[in-house]
C-alpha positions in Angstrom: -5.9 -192.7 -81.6 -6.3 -195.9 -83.2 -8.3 -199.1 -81.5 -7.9 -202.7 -82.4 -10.5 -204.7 -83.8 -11.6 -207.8 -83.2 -8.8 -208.7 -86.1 -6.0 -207.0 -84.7 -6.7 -208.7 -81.3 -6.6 -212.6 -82.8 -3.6 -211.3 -84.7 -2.1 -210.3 -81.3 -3.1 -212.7 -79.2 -1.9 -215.9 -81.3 1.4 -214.0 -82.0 2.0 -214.1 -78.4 1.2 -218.0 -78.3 3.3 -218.8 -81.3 6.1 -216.9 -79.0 5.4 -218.2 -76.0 5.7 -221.9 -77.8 9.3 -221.0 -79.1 10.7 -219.3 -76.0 9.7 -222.8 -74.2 10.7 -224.8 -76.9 14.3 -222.5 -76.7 14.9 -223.0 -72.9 14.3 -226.6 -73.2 17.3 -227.2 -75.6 15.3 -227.9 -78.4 15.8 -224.5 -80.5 19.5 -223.8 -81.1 20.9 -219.9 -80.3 20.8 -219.2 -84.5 17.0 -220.7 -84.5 15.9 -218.7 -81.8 17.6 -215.7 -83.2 15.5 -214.5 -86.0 12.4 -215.6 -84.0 13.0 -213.3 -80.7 14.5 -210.7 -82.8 10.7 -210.3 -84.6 9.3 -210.3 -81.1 11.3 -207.5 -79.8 13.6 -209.3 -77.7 17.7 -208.7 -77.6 20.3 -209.8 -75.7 22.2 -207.0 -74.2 25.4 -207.1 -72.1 23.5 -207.4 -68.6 20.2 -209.5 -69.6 17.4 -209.4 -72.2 15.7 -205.9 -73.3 12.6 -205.8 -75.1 11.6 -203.4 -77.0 7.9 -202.3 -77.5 6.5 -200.6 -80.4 4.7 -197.5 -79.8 2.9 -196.5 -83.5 4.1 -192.9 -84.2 4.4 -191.9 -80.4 0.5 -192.4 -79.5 -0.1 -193.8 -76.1 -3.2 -194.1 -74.2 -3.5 -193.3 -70.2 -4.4 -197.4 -69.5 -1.4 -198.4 -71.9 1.0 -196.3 -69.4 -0.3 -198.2 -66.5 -0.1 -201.5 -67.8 4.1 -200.3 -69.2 3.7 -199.1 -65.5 2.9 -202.0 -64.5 5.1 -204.1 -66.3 8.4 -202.4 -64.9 7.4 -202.8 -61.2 6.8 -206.5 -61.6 9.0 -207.8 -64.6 11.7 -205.4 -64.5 13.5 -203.2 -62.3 10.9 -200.6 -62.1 11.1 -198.6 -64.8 12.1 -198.3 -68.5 13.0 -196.2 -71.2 12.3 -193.8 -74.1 14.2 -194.6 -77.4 14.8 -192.1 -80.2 12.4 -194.0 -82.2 9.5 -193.2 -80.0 9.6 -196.7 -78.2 9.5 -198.0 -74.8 12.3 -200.6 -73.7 12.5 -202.9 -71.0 16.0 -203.4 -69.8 15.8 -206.3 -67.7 13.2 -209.1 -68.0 13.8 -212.4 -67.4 13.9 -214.5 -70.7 11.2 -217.2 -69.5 8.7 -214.5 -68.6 9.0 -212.6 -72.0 5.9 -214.1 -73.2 3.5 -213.0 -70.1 5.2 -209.6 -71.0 3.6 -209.5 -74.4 0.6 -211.6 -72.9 -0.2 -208.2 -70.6 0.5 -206.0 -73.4 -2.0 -207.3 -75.9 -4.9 -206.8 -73.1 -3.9 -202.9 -73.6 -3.4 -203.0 -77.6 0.5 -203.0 -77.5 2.9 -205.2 -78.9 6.4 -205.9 -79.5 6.1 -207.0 -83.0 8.2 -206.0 -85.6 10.3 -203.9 -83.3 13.6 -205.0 -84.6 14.8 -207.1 -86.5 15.4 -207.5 -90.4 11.8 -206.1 -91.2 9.9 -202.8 -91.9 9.9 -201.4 -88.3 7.7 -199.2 -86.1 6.6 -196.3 -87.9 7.6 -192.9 -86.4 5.9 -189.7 -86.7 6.2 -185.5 -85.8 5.3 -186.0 -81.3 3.0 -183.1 -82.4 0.9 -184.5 -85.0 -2.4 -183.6 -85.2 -2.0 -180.6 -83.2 0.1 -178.3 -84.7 0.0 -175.1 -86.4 1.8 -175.3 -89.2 0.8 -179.0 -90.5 -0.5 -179.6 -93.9 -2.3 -183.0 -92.8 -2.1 -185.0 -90.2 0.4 -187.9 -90.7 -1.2 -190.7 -88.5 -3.4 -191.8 -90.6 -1.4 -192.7 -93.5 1.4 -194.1 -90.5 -1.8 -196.1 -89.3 -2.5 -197.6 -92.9 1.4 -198.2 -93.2 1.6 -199.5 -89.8 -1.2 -202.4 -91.1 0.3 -202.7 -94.7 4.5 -203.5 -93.0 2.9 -205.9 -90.4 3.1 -209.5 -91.1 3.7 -208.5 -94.8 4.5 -212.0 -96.2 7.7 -210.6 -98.8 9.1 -208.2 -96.4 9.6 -210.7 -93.1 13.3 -210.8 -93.5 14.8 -208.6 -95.5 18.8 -208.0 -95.9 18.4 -205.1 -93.1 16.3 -203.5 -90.7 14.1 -200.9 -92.2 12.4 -197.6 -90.6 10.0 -195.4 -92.4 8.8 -192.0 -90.9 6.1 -190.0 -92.1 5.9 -185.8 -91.5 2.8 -183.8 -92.6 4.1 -179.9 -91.4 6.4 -177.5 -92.6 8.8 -177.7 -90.5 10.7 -181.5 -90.3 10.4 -183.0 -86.6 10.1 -186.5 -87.7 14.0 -186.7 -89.3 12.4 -187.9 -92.7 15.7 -187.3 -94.2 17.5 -189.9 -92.4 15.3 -192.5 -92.6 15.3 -195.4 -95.4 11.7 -194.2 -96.1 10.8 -190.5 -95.3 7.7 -189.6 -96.4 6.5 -185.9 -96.5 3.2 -184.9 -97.0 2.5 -182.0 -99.9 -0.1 -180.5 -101.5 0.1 -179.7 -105.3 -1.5 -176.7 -106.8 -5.2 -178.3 -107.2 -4.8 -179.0 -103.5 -4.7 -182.5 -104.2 -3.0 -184.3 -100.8 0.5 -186.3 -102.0 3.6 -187.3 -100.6 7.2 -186.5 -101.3 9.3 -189.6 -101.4 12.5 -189.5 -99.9 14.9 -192.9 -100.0 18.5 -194.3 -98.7 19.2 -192.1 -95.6 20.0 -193.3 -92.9 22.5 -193.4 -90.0 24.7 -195.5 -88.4 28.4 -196.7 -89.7 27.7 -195.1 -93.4 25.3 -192.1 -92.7 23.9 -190.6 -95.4 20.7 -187.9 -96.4 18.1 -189.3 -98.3 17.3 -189.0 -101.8 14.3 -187.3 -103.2 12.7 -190.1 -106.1 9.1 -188.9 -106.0 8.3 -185.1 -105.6 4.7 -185.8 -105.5 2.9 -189.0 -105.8 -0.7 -189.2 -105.0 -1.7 -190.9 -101.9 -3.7 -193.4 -103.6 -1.0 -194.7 -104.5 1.4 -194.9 -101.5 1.1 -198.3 -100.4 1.9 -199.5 -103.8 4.9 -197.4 -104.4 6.0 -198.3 -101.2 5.6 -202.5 -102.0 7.8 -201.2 -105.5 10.6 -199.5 -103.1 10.4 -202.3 -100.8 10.7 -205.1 -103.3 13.7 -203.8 -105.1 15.4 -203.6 -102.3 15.0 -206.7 -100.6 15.9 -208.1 -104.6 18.9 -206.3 -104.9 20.0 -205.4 -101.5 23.1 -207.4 -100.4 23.1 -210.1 -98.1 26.8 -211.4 -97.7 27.9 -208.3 -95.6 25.2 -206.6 -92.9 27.3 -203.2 -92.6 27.1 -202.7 -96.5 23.1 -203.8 -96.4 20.6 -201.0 -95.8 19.2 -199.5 -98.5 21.4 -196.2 -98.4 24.2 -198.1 -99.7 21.9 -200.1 -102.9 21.0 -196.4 -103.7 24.3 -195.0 -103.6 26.2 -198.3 -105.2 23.1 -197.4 -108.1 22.5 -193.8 -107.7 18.9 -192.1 -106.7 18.0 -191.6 -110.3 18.9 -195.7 -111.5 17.1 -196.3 -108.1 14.3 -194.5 -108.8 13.9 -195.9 -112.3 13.6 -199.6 -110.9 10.9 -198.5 -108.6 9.1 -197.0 -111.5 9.6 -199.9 -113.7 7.9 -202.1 -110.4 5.4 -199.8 -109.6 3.8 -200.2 -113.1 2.8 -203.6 -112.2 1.3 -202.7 -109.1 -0.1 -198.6 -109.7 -4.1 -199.1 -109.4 -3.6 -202.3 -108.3 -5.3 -203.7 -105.0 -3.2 -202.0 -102.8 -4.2 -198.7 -104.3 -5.8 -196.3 -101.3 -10.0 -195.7 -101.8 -11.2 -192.7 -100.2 -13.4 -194.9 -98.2 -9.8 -196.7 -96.7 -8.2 -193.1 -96.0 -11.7 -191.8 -94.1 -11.8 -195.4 -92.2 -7.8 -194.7 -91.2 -8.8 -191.0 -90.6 -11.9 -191.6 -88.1 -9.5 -193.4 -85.8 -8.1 -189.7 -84.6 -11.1 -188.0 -84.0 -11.2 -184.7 -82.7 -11.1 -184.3 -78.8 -13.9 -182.7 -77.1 -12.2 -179.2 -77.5 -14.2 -176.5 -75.9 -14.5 -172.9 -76.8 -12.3 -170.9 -74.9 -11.7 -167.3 -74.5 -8.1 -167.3 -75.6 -7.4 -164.1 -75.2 -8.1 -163.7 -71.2 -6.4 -166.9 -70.7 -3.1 -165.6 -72.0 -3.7 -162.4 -70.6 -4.2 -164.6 -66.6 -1.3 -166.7 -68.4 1.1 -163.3 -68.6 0.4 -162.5 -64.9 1.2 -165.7 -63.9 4.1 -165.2 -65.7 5.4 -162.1 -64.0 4.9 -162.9 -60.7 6.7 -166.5 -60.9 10.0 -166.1 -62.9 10.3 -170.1 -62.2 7.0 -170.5 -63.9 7.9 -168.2 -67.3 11.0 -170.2 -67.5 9.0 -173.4 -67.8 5.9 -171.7 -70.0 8.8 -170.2 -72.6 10.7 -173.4 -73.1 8.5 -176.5 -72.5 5.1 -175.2 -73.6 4.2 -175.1 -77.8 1.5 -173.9 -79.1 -1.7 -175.4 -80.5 -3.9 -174.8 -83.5 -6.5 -174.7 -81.2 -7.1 -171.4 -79.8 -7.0 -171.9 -75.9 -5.1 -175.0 -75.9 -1.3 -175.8 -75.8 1.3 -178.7 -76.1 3.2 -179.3 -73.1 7.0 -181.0 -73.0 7.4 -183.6 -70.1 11.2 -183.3 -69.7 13.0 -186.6 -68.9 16.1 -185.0 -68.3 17.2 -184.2 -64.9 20.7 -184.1 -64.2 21.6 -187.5 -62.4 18.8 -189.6 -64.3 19.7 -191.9 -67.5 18.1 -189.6 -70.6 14.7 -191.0 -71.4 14.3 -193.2 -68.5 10.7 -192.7 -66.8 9.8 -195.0 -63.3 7.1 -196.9 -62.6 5.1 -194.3 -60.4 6.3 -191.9 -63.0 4.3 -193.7 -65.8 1.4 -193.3 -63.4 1.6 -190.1 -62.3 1.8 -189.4 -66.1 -1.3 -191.2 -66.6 -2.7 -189.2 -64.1 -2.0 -185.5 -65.4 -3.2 -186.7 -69.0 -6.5 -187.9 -67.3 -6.6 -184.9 -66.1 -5.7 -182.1 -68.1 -5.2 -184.1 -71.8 -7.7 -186.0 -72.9 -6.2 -189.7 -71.5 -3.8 -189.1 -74.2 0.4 -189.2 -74.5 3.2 -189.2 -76.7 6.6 -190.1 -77.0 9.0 -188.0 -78.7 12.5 -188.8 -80.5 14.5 -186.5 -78.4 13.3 -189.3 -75.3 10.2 -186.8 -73.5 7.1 -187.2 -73.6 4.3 -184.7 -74.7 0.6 -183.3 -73.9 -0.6 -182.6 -76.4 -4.1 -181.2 -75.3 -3.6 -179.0 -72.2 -5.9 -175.9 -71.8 -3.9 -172.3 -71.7 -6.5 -171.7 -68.3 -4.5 -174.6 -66.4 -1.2 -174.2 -67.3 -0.4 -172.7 -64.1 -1.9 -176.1 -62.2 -0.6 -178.3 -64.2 2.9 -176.7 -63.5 2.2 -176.7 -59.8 1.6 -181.0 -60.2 4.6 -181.6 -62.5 7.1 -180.1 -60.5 7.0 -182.3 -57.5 6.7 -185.5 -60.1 10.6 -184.2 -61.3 8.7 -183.4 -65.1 9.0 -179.8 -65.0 13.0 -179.2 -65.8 12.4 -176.2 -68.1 15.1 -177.2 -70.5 13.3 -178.6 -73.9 15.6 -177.8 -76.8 18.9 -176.5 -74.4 22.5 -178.3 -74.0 21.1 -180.3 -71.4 18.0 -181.9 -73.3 20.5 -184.2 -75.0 19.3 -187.4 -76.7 21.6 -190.3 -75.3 22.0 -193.8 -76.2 21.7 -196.5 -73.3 25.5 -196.8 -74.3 27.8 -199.5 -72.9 26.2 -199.9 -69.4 23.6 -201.8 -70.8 24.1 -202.3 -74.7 26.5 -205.3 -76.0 27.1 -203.5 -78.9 28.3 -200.0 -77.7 32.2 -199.4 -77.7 31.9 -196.8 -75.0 29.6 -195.5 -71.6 27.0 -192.7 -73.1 25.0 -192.0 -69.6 28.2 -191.0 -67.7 29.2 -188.3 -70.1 25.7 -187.0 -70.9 25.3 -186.2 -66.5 29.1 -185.0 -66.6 28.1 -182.5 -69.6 24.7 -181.8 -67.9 26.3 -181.1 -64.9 28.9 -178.7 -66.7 25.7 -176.7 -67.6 24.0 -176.1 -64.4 22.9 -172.9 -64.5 20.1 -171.9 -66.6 20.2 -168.5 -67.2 23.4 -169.6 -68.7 21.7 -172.6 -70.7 18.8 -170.1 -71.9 21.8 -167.6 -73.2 23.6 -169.9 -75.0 20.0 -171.0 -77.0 18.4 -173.8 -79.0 21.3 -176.7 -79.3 21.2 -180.4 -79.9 23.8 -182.4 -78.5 23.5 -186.3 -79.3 25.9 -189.0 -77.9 25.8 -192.6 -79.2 27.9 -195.5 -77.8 29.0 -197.1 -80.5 29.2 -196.4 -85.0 25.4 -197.7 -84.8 24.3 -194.1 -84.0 21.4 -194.8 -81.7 21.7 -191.6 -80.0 21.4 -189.8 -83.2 25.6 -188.4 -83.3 25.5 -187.6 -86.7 22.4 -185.1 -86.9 23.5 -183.8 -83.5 24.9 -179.8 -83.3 27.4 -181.0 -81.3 27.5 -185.0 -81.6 29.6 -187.0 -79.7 30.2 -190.7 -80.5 31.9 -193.4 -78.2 34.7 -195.3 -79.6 37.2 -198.0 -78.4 40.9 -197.6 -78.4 42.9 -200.7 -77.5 40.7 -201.2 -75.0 39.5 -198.0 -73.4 37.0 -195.6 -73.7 37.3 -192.6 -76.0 35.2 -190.1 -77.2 34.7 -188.2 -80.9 33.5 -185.0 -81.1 31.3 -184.0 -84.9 29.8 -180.6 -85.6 27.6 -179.3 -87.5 24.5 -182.0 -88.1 21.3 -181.1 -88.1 18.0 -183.5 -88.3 15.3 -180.8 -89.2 14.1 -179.8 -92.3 17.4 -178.2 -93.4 19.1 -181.6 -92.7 23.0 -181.8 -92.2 25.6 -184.5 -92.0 28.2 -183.4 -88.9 32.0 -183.3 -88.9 34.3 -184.9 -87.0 36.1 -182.2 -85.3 39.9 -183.9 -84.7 41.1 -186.3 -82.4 39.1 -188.7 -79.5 38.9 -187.7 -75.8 39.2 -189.3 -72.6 36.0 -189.2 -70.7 37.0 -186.9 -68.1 38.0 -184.3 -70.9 34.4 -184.3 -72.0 32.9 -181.4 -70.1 35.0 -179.0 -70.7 35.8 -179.6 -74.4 31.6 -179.3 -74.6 32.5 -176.3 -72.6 35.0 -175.3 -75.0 32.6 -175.2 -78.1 30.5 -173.2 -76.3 32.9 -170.7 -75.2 34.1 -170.1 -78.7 30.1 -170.1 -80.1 29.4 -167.3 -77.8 32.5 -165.1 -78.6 31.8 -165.5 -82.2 28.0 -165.2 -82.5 26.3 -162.2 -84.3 23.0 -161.2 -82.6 19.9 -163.7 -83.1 22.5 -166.5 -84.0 21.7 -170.2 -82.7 24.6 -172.4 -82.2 24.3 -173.9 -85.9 23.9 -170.6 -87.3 27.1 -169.8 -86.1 28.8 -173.0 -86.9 27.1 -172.8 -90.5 28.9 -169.2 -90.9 32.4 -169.6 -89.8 32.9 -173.1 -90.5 34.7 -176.0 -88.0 38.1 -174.0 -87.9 38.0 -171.8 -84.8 36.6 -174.6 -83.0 38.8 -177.0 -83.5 41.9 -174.7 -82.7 40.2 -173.6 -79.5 39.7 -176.8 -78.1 43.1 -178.6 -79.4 44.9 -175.9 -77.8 43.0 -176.2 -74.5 43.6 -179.8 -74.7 47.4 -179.5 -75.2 
């Protein structure tokens, strides 16, 4: 993974100083709320309902085994002991006192983090496929070109404030895991017919109040030339991207107000100014970016008798198969798998990790995975570099830790918002319903027969928890008052993206678990053999399960 410099660390370092200077400045009276605003916002820091939450960047999921002490760290003595996965591979801190915001940061920057550019109206952390690097069907491996981005969006002097937030993701595979689709910027990585590496250019999606699917304006531009048509996209927008009203701001609505092909035109008009300019990639830039992911020390293993011990394992520990089939990925390394750290347990916030946790984290990636973690976007966390040989053992040390919940990609692995228990924004609870659904779905033979399904539940029209691009998405919503819940079908964030439907009417909370219940019931009556949820959905359509659950609910 990539190392600061002796440049990023002075960059770093006096950031913190110049924040530590205008938090003081701020508590003394002498910056007013609108003043300090923009300034904290840049640094990470919101005010929630309950107290501050920073937010700290974590570059396309990559974490280091001394990073998760220090966040370890962090939570036992600046917060309440632990913190939280976000959907855009981040850590948050839910409760740190305002005043000590700045020794925060100050600790961070001795382990290379940061919470710069983490919200705010600026080019945000750049997000990534959890299994970069290390999967089998990838075409190149993204970080690099996130690393180069990551250096190009930071501090960029045009691009400080811009009329909206702005998130880019980058995918090099086959198969979508970064949700490149819904993103302002997604980024795929091709190859053309000489083999020549390039990118496919995707603009305007996005989430939130007005979501929408990205536009395709570039189906292969070279990467040389990626930073530049990235300044062109990035300029025209912040030109022409309105200011007087923040819901109608993102770029989705510029390129729907202009459409993707006038959109598209202005960035080609730009980008002739800057095309083999001095932002233009050298091979010698790509190889320095590249050498920052260096291969691990991969041995050569006999991968054939490890799966064979592996299948023996298997059959004499049905609890063990259970966890190997759903939580375990393979590796393009023969010998070597990727293993899922579920943050899920029923009864435990989605995504939220403790401070001994963190350690003990630390502590299996020490041991079995190179020092090395990542974050995903459904809220888990991944190793990427785990020997087939000690799967068994490193089962046998999860499972007491609570990381072992062999339910990756079930009902129950449900990407949830922090909702309205800690966010001032959110119209409704989201933690409450997602343990009342997982609850409903207790029984996983049952979970494992009902197959691959993403449920997403966001608090509020912001869409944090993903709703939209959810299977079954659920979104909080306030009526006069009091807490109600929608129900949308059909969305889908992978590479065969889909917008969902709103299925009817809202919910009261306590109805929640069995109109989930419901859906399901009505999915497994009308499924054809080998069907997944949205299979079935995508084949019959949003009638039968609207008139199934309006009838239960009259």
């Amino acid at each position: 993974m990539y190392k600061y410099d002796e440049y990023d660390q002075k960059i770093v370092r006096e950031r913190v100083a110049q924040f530590r200077g205008q938090t003081e400045r701020y508590l003394a009276g002498e910056l007013k709320d609108e003043e300090f605003l923009p300034l904290r916002l840049q640094n990470g820091l919101y005010i929630q309902r309950l107290a501050p939450m920073l937010r700290v960047n974590v570059p396309y999921g990559m974490l280091n085994t001394t990073q998760l002490r220090k966040l370890a760290h962090i939570a036992r003595h600046y917060d309440k002991g632990y913190c939280h996965v976000s959907t855009r591979q981040n850590i948050q801190f839910n409760w740190p006192e305002l005043a000590e915001v700045p020794d925060i940061l100050a600790e961070l920057a001795e382990v290379e983090m940061h919470a710069t550019q983490s919200s705010g109206s600026c080019i945000r952390n750049v997000t990534s496929d959890q299994f970069a690097g290390i999967s089998s069907d990838e075409i190149v491996d993204p970080r690099p070109y996130c690393e180069i981005i990551r250096q190009w969006s930071t501090f960029h002097p045009e691009f400080a404030f811009l009329p909206r937030k702005f998130k880019i993701a980058v995918t090099g595979a086959a198969s979508d895991r970064a949700a490149v689709q819904v993103h302002d910027i997604g980024l795929e990585i091709v190859k053309n017919e000489a083999g020549e590496v390039g990118f496919k250019v995707l603009v305007g999606g996005g989430l939130g109040r007005t979501p929408v699917i990205g536009s395709v304006i570039n189906e292969f531009l070279p990467e040389k030339h990626i930073l530049s048509y990235l300044d062109a996209i990035v300029r025209i927008y912040n030109q022409l991207g309105r200011r007087d009203n923040k819901y109608k701001a993102r770029i989705k609505i510029l390129v729907k107000a202009m459409g993707a092909d006038k959109f598209a035109e202005k960035v080609e008009a730009e980008f002739a100014h800057l095309k083999d300019g001095p932002t233009t990639l050298t091979q010698e830039e790509i190889d320095r970016a590249s050498a920052a992911f260096p291969e691990p020390a991969y041995e050569q293993l006999d991968a054939a008798s490890a799966q064979a011990t592996l299948d023996q394992q298997s059959s004499e520990n049905p609890a063990f198969a259970k966890w190997l089939n759903r939580n375990v990925r393979e590796h393009r390394v023969a010998g070597y798998a990727a293993v899922n750290l579920s943050l899920k347990p029923t009864g435990v916030a989605p995504g939220d990790v403790t401070d001994s946790q963190l350690e003990a984290i630390a502590d299996l990636a020490d041991k079995f995975s190179f020092g090395e973690v990542r974050t995903t976007h459904e809220q888990n966390m991944v190793l990427g570099d785990v020997r087939k040989d000690e799967l068994f053992e490193f089962w046998q040390a999860a499972k007491p830790l609570g990381f072992a919940t062999p339910n990756i990609g079930t009902l129950t692995d449900l990407i949830c918002c922090p909702g309205g228990d800690f966010c001032s924004l959110a119209n409704a609870k989201s933690i409450p319903i997602a343990e009342s659904i997982q609850r409903q779905f207790d029984d996983l033979d049952y979970l494992y027969d009902i197959g691959d399904l993403d449920l997403n539940i966001s608090g509020c029209m912001n869409a944090c928890g993903h709703h939209h691009v959810g299977h079954i998405g659920i979104l909080g919503v306030d009526k006069k008052g009091e807490e109600f819940y929608q129900v949308q079908l059909g969305g889908n964030a992978g590479t065969e993206t889909s917008l969902g439907k709103v299925l009817g009417p809202a919910f009261g909370a306590e109805e929640m678990p069995q109109v989930v219940q419901t859906l399901i019931d009505v999915y497994v009556d009308k499924r054809v053999e080998g069907e997944q949820f949205i299979d079935t959905y995508n084949r019959i359509g949003i009638a039968p399960f609207k008139e199934q659950v309006y009838a239960k609910a009259d």
